[in-house]
C-alpha positions as CSV (number, residue, x, y, z in Angstrom):
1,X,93.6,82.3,123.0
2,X,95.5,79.3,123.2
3,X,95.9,76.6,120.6
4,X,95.4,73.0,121.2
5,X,98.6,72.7,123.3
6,X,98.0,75.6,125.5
7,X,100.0,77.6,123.8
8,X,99.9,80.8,122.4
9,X,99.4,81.3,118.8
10,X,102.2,82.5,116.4
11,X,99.9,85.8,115.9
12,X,99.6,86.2,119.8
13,X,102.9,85.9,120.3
14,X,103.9,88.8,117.5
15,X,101.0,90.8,119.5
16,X,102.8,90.5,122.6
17,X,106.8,91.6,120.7
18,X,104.8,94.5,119.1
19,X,103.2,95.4,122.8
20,X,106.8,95.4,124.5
21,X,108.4,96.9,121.5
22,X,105.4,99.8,121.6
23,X,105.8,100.2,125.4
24,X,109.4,99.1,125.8
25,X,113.1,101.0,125.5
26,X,116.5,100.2,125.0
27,X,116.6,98.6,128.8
28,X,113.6,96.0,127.3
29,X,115.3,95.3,124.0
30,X,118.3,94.4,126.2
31,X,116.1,92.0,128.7
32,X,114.5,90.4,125.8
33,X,117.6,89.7,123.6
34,X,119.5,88.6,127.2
35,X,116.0,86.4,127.7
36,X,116.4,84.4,124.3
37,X,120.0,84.3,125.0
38,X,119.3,82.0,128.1
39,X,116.8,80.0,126.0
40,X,118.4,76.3,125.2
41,X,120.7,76.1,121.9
42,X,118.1,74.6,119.7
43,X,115.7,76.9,120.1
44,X,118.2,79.6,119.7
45,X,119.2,77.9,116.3
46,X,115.3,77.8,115.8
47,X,114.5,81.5,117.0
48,X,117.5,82.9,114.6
49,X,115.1,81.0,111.5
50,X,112.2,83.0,112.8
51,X,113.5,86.2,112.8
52,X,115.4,85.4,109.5
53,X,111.7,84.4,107.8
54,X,110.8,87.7,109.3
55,X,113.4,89.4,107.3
56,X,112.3,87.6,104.3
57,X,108.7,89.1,104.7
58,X,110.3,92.6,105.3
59,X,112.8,92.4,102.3
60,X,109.8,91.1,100.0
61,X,108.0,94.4,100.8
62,X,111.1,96.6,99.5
63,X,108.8,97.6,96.5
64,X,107.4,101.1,96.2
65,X,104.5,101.8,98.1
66,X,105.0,99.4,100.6
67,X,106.5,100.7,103.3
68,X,107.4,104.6,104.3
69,X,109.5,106.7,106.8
70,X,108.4,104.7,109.7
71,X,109.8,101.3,108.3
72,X,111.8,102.3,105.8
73,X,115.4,101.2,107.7
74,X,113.7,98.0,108.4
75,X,112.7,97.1,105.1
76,X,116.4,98.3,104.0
77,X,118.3,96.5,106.2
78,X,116.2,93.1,106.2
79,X,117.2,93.3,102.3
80,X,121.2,93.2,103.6
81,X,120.5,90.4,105.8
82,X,118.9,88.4,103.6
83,X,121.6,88.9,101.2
84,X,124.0,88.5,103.6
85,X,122.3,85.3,104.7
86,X,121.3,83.7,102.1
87,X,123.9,80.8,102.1
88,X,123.1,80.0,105.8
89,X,121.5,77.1,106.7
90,X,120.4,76.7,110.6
91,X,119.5,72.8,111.2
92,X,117.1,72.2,114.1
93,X,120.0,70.1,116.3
């Protein structure tokens, strides 16, 4: 459902990445990072903090019990991107 704007929500939008990313291959992962490629600068510079914050969440859940075979790569390599990150900053421009 919409918010206010018209828009989707933050939690439809992660409904609709986890629907192509269930349904889609390597040819959709290709579309969708050429997609956000084509998107305007700032909200490139603005789209890398998302997926950055998303790494946060992931690395914060590199604890035992929180994640198994199916995420485990994730959660491992969102802990090296944060790291690896951690001194960027990425201004809205």
């Amino acid at each position: 459902m919409p918010n206010e704007y018209g828009r989707a929500t933050p939690k439809e939008v992660a409904e609709s990445l986890g629907e192509l990313t269930n349904w889609g291959g390597a040819q959709e992962e290709q579309e969708f990072a050429a997609a956000i490629m084509r998107e305007h600068r700032t909200l490139q510079q603005k789209i890398m903090r998302l997926f950055l914050a998303t790494c946060k969440n992931w690395a914060a859940a590199d604890k035992p019990g929180w994640y198994d075979a199916r995420n485990e790569d994730t959660i491992k390599a969102a802990v090296k991107i944060v790291e690896t990150t951690k001194d960027c900053y990425f201004p809205h421009i």
